[in-house]
N, C-alpha and C positions, 0 to 999 in steps of 0.2 A: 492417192489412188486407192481406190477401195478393191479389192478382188472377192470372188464368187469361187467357191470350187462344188465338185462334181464328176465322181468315178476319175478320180487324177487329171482329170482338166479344170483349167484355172482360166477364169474371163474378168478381164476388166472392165470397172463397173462406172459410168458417167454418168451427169446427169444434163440432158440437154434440154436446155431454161426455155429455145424456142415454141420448141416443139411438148414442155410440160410432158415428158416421158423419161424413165432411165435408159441405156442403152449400154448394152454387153458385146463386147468380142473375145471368144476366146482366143489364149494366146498360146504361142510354144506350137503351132502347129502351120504349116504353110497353106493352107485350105484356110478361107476369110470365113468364119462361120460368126457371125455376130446374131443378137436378136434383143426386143425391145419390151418394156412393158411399161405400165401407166402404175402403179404401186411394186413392192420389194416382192410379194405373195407373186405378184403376178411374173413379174423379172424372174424371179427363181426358176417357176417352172417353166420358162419361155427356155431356161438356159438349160433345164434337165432335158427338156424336150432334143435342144438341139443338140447337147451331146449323144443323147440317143440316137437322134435320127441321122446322126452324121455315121455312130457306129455301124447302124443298121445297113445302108445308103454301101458303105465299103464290102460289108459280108456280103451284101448283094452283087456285088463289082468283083467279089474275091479277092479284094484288097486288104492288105494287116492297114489296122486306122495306125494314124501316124498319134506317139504316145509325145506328149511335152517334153520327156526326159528321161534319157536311156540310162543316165547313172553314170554316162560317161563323159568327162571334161575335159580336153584336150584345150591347154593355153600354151601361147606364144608367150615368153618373156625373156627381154634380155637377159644375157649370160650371166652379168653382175647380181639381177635379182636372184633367177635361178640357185646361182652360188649362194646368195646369202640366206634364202632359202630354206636352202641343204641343210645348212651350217645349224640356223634357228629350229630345224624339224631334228636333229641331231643335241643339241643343247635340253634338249626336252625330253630326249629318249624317246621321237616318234619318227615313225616314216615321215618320205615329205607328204606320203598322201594323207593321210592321219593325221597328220600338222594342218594341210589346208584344208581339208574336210573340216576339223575342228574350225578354224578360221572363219570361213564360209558358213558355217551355221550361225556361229556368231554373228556373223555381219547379215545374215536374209532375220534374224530374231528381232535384233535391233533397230533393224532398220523402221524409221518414221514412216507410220501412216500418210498420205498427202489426201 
């Protein structure tokens, strides 16, 4: 998967062989805002465009635009993870949040291109 970003929105980036065009969606937000272009030049600004005009579009409406990520992560896991967790963020001399922050950067760095 290739991504695009833009004032902290992030769109994934395809390329659809029918149609001989690439085509964008951003993501992280519940409003479908996708948009298309026939070269990268052209894609880019197609996808500057739409995060602008998606910004625009909500101050019009007096709406806050909705951001891809408030910073806040709330996960479910079993107790046993949890527990060992604790244990593993304590073994390192870090909070648990500080332990999975570090963690999570690690694993979004690494992670493979597709």
């Amino acid at each position: 998967m290739n991504i695009m970003s833009h004032k902290g929105y992030n769109a994934r980036i395809e390329f659809d062989d029918r149609d001989n065009i690439f085509v964008g969606r951003i993501l992280g937000v519940r409003t479908m805002i996708s948009f298309h272009g026939e070269t990268v030049a052209k894609l880019r600004s197609e996808f500057e465009r739409a995060v602008d005009d998606y910004v625009d579009e909500c101050k019009e409406q007096g709406t806050k635009p909705e951001k891809p990520a408030s910073g806040k992560l709330l996960l479910r896991v079993p107790p046993d993870v949890h527990g060992r967790a604790m244990v593993a963020a304590q073994v390192a001399g870090k909070s648990l949040n500080q332990w999975a922050t570090e963690l999570l950067q690690s694993a979004v760095r690494s992670e493979p291109r597709r």
